[in-house]
C-alpha positions in Angstrom: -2.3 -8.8 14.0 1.3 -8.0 12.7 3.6 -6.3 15.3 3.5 -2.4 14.0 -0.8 -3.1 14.8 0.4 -3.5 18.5 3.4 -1.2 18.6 4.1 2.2 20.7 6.6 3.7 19.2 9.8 6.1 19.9 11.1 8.5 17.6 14.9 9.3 17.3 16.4 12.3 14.7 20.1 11.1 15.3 21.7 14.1 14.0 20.2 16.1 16.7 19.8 13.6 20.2 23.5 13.0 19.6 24.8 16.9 18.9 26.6 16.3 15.5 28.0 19.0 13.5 25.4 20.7 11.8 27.6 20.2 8.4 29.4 16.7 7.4 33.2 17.2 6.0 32.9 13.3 5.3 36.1 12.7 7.8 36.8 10.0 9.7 33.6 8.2 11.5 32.7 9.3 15.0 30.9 7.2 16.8 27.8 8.9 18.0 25.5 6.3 17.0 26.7 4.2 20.3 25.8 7.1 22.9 22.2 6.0 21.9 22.5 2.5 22.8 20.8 4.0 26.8 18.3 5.1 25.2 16.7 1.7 24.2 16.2 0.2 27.4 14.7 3.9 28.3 12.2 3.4 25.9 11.3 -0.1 27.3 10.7 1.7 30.5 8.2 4.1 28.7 6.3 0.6 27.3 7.4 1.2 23.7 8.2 -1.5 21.5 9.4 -0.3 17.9 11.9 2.7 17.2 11.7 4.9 14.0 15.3 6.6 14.0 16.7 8.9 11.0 17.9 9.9 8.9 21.1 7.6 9.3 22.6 7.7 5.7 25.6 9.9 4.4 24.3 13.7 4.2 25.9 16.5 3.9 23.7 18.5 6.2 20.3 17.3 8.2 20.1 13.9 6.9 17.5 14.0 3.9 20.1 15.4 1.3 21.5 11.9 1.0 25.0 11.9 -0.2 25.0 7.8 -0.2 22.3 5.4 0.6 24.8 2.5 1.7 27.0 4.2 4.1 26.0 5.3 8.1 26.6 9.0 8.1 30.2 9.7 9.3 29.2 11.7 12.0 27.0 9.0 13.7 29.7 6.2 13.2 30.3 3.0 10.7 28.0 0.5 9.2 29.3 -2.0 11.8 27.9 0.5 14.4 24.3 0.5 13.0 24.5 -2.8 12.7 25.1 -3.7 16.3 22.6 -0.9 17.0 19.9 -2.4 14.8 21.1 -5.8 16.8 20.9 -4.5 20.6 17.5 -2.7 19.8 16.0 -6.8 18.8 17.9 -8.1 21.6 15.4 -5.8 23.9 12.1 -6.3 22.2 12.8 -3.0 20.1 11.7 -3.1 16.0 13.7 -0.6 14.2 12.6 1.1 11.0 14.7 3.6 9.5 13.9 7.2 7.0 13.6 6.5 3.4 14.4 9.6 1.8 14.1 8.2 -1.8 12.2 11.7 -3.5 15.4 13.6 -3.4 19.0 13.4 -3.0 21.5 15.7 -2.0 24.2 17.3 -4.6 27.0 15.4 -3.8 25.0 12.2 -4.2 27.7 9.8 -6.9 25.0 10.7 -9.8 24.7 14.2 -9.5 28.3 14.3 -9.2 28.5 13.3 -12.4 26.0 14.8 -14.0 27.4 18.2 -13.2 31.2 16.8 -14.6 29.8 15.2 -18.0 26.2 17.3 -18.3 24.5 15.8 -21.5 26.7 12.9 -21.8 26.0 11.8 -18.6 25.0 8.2 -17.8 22.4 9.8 -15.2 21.3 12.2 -16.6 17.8 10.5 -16.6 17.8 9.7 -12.9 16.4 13.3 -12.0 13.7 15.0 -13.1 13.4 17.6 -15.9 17.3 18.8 -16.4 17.4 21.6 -18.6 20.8 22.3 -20.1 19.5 25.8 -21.2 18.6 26.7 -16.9 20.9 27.4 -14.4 20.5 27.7 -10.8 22.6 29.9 -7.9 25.0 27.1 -8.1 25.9 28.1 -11.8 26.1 24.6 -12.6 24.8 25.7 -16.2 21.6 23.8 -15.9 18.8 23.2 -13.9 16.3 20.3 -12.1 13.4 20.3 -10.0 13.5 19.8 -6.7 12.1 19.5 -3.3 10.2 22.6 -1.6 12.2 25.1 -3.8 15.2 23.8 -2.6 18.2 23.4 -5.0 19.9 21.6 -2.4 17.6 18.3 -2.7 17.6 17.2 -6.3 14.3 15.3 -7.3 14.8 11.7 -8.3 13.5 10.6 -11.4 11.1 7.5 -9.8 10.2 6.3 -13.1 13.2 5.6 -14.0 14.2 1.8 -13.9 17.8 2.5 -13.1 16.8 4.7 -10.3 14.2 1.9 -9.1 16.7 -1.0 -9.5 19.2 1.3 -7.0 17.2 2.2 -4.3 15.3 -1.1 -4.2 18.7 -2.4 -3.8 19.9 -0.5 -1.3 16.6 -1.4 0.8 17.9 -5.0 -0.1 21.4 -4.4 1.9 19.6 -2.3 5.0 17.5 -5.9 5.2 20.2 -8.0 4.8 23.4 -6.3 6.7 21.2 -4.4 9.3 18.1 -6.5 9.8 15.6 -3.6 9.9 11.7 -4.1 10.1 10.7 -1.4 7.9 10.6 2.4 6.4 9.4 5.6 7.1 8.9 7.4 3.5 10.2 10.5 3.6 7.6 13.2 1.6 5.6 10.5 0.7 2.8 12.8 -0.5 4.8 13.3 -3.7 6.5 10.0 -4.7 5.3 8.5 -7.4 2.7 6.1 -7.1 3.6 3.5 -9.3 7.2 3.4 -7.1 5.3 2.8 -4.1 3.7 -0.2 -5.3 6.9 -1.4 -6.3 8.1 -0.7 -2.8 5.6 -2.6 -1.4 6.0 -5.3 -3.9 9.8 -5.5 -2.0 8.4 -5.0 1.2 6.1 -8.4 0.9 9.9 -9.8 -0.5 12.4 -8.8 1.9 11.2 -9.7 5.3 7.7 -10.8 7.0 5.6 -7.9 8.0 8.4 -5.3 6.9 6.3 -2.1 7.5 5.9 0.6 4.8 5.1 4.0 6.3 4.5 7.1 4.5 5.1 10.8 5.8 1.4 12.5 4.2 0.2 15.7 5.5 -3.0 16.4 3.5 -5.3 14.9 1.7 -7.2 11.6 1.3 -5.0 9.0 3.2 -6.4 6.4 1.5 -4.5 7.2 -1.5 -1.6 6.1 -0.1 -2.4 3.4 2.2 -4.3 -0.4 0.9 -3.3 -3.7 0.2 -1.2 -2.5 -2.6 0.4 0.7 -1.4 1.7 1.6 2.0 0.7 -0.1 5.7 0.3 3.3 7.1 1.1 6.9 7.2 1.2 10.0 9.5 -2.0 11.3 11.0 -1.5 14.7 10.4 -5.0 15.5 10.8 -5.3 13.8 14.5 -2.3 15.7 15.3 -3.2 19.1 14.3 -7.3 18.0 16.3 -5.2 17.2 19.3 -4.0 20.3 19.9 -6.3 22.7 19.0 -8.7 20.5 20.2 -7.1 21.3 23.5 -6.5 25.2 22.9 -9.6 26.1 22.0 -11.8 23.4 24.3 -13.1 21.8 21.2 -13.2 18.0 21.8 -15.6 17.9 19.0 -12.9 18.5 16.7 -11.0 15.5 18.1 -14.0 13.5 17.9 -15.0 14.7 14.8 -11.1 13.7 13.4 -11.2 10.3 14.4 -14.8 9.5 13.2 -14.2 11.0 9.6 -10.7 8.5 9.7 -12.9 5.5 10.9 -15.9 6.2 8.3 -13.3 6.2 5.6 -12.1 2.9 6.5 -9.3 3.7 8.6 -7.9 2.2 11.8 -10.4 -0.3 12.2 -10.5 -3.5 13.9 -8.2 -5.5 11.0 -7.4 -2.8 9.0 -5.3 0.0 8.5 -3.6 1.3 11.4 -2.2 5.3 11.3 0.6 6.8 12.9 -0.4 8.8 15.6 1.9 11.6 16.8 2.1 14.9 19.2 4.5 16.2 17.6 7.9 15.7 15.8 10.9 16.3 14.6 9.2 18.9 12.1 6.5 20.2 14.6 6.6 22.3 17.6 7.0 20.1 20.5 3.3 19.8 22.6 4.2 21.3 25.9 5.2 24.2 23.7 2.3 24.4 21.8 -0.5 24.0 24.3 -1.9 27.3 25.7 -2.5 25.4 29.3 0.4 23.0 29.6 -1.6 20.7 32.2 -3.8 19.5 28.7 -0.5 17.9 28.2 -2.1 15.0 30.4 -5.5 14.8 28.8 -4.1 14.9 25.2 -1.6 11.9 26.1 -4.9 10.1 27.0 -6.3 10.1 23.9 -2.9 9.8 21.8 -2.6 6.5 23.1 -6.2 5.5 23.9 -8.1 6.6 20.0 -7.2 4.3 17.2 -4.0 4.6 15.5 0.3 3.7 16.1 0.9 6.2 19.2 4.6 7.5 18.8 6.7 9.5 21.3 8.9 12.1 20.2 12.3 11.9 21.9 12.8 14.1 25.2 8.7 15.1 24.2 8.4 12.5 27.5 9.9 14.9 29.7 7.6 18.0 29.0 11.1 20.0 26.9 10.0 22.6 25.0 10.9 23.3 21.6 9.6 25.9 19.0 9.3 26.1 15.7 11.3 29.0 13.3 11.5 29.5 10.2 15.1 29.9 9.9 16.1 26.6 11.3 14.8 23.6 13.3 17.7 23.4 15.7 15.4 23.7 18.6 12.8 21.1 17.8 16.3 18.4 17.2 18.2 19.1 20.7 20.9 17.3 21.8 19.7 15.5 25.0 21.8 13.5 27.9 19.4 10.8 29.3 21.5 11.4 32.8 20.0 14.6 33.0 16.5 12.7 33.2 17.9 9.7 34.9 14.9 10.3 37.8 12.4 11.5 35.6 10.0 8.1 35.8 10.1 9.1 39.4 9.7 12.5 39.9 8.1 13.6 36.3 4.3 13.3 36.1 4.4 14.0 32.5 7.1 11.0 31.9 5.4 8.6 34.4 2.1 9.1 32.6 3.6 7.9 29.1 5.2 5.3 30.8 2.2 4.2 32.2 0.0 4.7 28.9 3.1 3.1 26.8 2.5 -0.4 29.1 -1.0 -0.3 29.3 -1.3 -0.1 25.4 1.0 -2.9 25.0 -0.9 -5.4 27.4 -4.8 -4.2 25.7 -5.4 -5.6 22.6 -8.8 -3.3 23.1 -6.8 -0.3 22.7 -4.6 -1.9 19.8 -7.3 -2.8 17.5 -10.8 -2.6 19.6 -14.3 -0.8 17.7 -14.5 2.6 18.3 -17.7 4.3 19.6 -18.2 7.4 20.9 -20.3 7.4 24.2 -20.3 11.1 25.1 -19.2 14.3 24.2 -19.2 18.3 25.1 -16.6 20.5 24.3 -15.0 20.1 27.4 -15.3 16.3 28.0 -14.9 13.5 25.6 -15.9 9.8 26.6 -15.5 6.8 24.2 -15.2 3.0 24.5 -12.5 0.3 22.9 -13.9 -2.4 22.6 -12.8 -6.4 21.4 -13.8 -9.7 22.2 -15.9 -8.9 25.0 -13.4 -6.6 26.8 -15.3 -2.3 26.7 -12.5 -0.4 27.8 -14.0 3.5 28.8 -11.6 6.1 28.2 -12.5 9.9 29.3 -10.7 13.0 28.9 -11.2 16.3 30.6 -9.6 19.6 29.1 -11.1 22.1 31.4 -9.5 23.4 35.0 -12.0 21.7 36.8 -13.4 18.3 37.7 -16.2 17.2 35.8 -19.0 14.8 36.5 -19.8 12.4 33.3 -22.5 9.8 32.4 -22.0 7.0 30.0 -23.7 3.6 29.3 -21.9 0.5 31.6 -21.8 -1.2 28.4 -23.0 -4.6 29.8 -20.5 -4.2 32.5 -21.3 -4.2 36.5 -18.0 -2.9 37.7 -14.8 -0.9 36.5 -11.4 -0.2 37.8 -9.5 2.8 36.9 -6.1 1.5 34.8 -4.5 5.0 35.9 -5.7 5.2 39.5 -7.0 2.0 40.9 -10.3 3.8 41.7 -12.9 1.2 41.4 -16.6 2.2 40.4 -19.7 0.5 40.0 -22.5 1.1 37.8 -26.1 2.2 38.6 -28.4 0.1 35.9 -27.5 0.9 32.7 -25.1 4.0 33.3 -21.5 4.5 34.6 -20.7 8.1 36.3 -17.7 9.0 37.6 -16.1 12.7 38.1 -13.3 13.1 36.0 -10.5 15.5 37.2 -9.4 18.8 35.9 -6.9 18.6 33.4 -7.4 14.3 33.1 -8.5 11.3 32.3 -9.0 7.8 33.4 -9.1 4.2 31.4 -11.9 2.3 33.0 -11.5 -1.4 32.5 -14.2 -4.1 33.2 -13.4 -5.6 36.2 -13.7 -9.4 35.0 -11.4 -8.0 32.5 -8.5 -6.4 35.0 -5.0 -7.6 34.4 -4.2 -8.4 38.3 -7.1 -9.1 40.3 -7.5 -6.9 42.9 -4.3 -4.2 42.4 -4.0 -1.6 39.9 -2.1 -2.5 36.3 -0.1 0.4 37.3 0.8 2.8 40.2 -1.9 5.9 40.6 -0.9 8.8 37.7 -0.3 12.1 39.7 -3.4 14.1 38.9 -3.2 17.1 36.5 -0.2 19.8 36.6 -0.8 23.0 38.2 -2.5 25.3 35.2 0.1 28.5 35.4 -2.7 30.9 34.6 -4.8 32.3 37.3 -8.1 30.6 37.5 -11.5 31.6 38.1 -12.7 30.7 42.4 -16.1 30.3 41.6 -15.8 26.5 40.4 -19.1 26.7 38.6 -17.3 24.0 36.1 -16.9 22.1 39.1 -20.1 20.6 38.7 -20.3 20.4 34.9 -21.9 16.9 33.9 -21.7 15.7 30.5 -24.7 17.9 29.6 -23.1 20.9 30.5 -24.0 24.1 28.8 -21.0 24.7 27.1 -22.2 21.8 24.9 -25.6 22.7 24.4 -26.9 19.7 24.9 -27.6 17.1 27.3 -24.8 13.8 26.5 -26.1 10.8 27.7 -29.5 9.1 29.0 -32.7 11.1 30.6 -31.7 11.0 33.9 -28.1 12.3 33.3 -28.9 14.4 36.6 -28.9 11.5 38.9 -25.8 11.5 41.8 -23.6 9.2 40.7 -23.5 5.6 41.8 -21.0 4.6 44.7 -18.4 2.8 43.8 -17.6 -0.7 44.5 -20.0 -1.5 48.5 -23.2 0.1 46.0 -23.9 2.4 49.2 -26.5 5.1 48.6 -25.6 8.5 48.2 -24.3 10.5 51.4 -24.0 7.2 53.3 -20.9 6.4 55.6 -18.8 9.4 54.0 -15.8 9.7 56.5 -15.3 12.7 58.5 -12.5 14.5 57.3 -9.4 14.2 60.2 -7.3 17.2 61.0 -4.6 18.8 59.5 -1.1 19.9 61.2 -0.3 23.1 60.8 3.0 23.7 58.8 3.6 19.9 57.6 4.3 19.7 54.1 2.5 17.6 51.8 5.0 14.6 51.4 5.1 14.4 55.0 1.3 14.1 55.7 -0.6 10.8 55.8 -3.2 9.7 52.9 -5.9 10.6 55.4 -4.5 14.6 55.8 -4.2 15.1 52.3 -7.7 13.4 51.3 -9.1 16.2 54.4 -6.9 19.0 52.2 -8.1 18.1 49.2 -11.5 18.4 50.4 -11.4 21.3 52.0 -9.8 23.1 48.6 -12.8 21.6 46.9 -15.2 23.2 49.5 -13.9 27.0 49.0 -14.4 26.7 45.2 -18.4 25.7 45.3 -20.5 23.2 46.8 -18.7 19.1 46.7 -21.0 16.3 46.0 -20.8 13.0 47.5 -19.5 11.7 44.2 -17.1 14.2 44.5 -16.4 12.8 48.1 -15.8 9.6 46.9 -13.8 10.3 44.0 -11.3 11.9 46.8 -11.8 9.0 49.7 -11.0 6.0 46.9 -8.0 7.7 46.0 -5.0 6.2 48.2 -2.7 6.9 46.2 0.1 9.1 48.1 2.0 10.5 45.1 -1.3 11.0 43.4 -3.1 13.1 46.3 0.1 15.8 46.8 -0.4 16.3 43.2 -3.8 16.3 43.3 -3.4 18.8 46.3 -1.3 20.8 44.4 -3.2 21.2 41.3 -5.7 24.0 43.1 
């Protein structure tokens, strides 16, 4: 596989991490582009292992009016300081690929410039796209040009042109050669010309090995845009729009329903095509904002990095930040962000030490880079699936409802599993594989044959799902929702999907040596009780909300996980 098949990547918009002026005056370079330099080995924390950062280039405004394609915006620093950037980021394992913003440029772009001074005898007057001496615009310039969006401000290129060609592939040329960069995100790649784009990848294949081509498409056929000719990838819109509402409406058979109309059309399959998966953006509302319940953030990160596709962080989106799209600016969705002020957050932050720990695990599962995808159960609540390559079914489950839910699924082959984000360890009954899944979660189940350190966790437990801020329901009914629940209407997995779950790991029967819970001090706080206490609390929560099933018992008893059970405690 090339290296963007294996990545996790970060996403950087310069302008706005680093608090630039929201307008260039072209003075003096200031060297913002340095205070990012803490941020790379922050994203090696998180397990990512390729940046996309930009725009970088001269603008006037937000970056994708390009002024001059050659030339580090002023206000992030000098070309010296991208490349030593570009440099530091290879020097930690980081690839870097940067915005190509080749459908449009800005007005004070050098061509434009002189279009407007010499009009019909201009030289470049070909290099945009229908210029109409007889228009004008609210710029008077005495003639007009199309555009992007219905915005004077970004003059369409003409991409047809050879001159215009012959620039831009030229200036991709000096990015490879002065900064060393490993590839390009296409900025509005749903309306460059074809014919370009094969040239771009022709230059691609030239430049540098497995310098990645990725195009920013929001509708339509994907496979337009991405083949052996065209571009390696583009942006899953349509998983990312299935993600949410797939959360706010407890639809997982949207989500489902997304990925298996990608796969049928020949995308991210084993070998082929990979997309970008995202959460959200720099153009999007950020996902803690946009989720109704904010403890789906958990689940949804699950599946972001667990279904097939490039996962991607949005910067600061690790630490839960809220950010909101309006239609009179996108200020709030670019922030300006100290990573001092999160300097614990891998610590103390459930939401950051999950990505962290779904960042690493991707990275080290070649199952989860480019395994088969099957589907292996499914209600609207509760979503089960395998990954599977050279021998190696990983299970992944998901759970978007406030409570914990039982789920049955076929062992694959498989005798035993350990639980990547817990260290739970299960064992399968025959044929099938059930486990309770907690409210607001999820859990990677690896083969344990196939278990990265035998014996011990791949990770440190996940704290269990956030406290949901709305008021809940006491009768915990869901509690004991199986993967045939109702809400489904149907019954997911085999016949006897009404069996109590198999114990894990000794194979004891049902009900057999289940401990007797010990007892609690009154007044000590959480962090100060044992693993024992808590597991007893825990219990006892789970008892006032409906009748708890051995499974349920165990699910509580195998968790030892100190950090994990005061969340877990909390989360009622």
């Amino acid at each position: 596989m090339s290296w963007y098949d294996e990545a996790v990547f970060y996403h950087i918009y310069p302008l706005g991490l680093t608090g630039a002026p929201k307008q260039n005056d072209y003075g003096e370079p200031v060297h913002r582009l340095k205070t990012i330099v803490p941020w790379i080995g922050h994203m090696r924390e998180l397990g990512c292992s390729a940046l996309y950062i930009g725009p970088l280039f001269e603008s006037v405004g937000h970056g994708y009016e390009t002024t001059d394609y050659r030339k580090l915006d002023s206000r992030l620093g000098t070309n010296e300081d991208l490349k030593d950037f570009v440099a530091e980021c290879h020097r930690q394992g980081i690839r870097v690929i940067l915005d190509g913003v080749f459908n449009h440029v800005g007005r004070d772009f050098f061509a434009f410039r002189d279009l407007k001074e010499n009009r019909e005898n201009s030289p470049y007057r070909d290099w945009f796209c229908n210029v109409n001496f007889w228009g004008n615009n609210e710029y008077n310039d005495g003639f007009s040009y199309d555009n992007w969006g219905g915005y004077n401000l970004l003059v369409k290129l003409n991409q047809r042109n050879g001159e215009v060609q012959d620039y831009l592939c030229d200036s991709i040329r000096m990015w490879v050669s002065e900064f060393d960069i490993d590839g390009l995100r296409l900025d509005a790649a749903d309306v460059l010309d074809f014919g370009f784009m094969q040239t771009l990848r022709r230059l691609a294949d030239e430049v540098k090995p497995d310098f990645w081509l990725m195009g920013e498409v929001i509708h339509g056929d994907y496979t337009r845009w991405v083949g052996p000719s065209m571009l390696h990838s583009v942006t899953d819109y349509n998983l990312h729009k299935a993600l949410y509402s797939g959360h706010n409406d407890h639809n997982y058979f949207e989500i489902a329903h997304t990925v298996k109309r990608l796969y049928d059309m020949g995308l991210n399959r084993p070998g082929g095509s990979k997309l970008y998966s995202f959460a959200d953006n720099h153009d999007v509302e950020r996902i803690y904002t946009r989720l109704s319940d904010k403890a789906n953030f958990m689940p949804l990160h699950i599946l972001l990095f667990t279904l097939p596709g490039i996962p991607s962080i949005y910067y600061g989106s690790e630490f839960g930040i809220e950010g909101r799209k309006e239609s009179w600016s996108d200020d709030s969705l670019r922030p300006a962000l100290s990573l001092e002020d999160f300097k614990n957050a891998l610590k103390d932050n459930p939401y950051t030490k999950l990505i962290a720990a779904l960042g690493h695990l991707h990275l080290r599962t070649p199952a989860l880079q480019d395994g088969d995808y099957r589907e292996l159960s499914l209600t609207t609540r509760q979503y089960a699936f395998a990954r599977s390559k050279d021998g190696c079914d990983i299970i992944i489950a998901a759970n978007n409802d406030s409570e914990p839910a039982e789920v049955r699924v076929p062992a694959l082959g498989h005798e035993r599993f350990v639980g990547a984000l817990s260290g739970q360890k299960i064992r399968a009954e025959g044929d099938t594989l059930t486990f309770t899944v907690p409210a607001n979660l999820g859990e990677i189940w690896v083969p344990e044959e196939s278990y990265v350190k035998e014996g011990k966790p791949v990770f440190k437990a996940i704290p269990a799902a956030v406290k949901n801020p709305a008021k809940r329901d006491a009768a915990g009914a869901a509690a004991r929702r199986t993967a045939g629940a109702p809400d489904a209407g149907k019954t997911a997995g085999s016949a006897d999907a009404g069996k109590t779950a198999g114990a894990p790991e000794a194979g004891k029967t049902a009900g057999a040596d289940i401990k007797k819970p010990v007892p609690v001090p009154e007044g000590k706080s959480y962090e100060e009780m044992t693993v024992e206490e808590l597991q007893s609390v825990i219990l006892g929560k789970m008892e006032k909300n409906g009748p708890v099933t051995d499974q349920m018992r165990r699910d509580v008893e195998n968790n030892i996980w100190h950090d994990s059970l005061v969340n877990w405690a909390r989360s009622f």
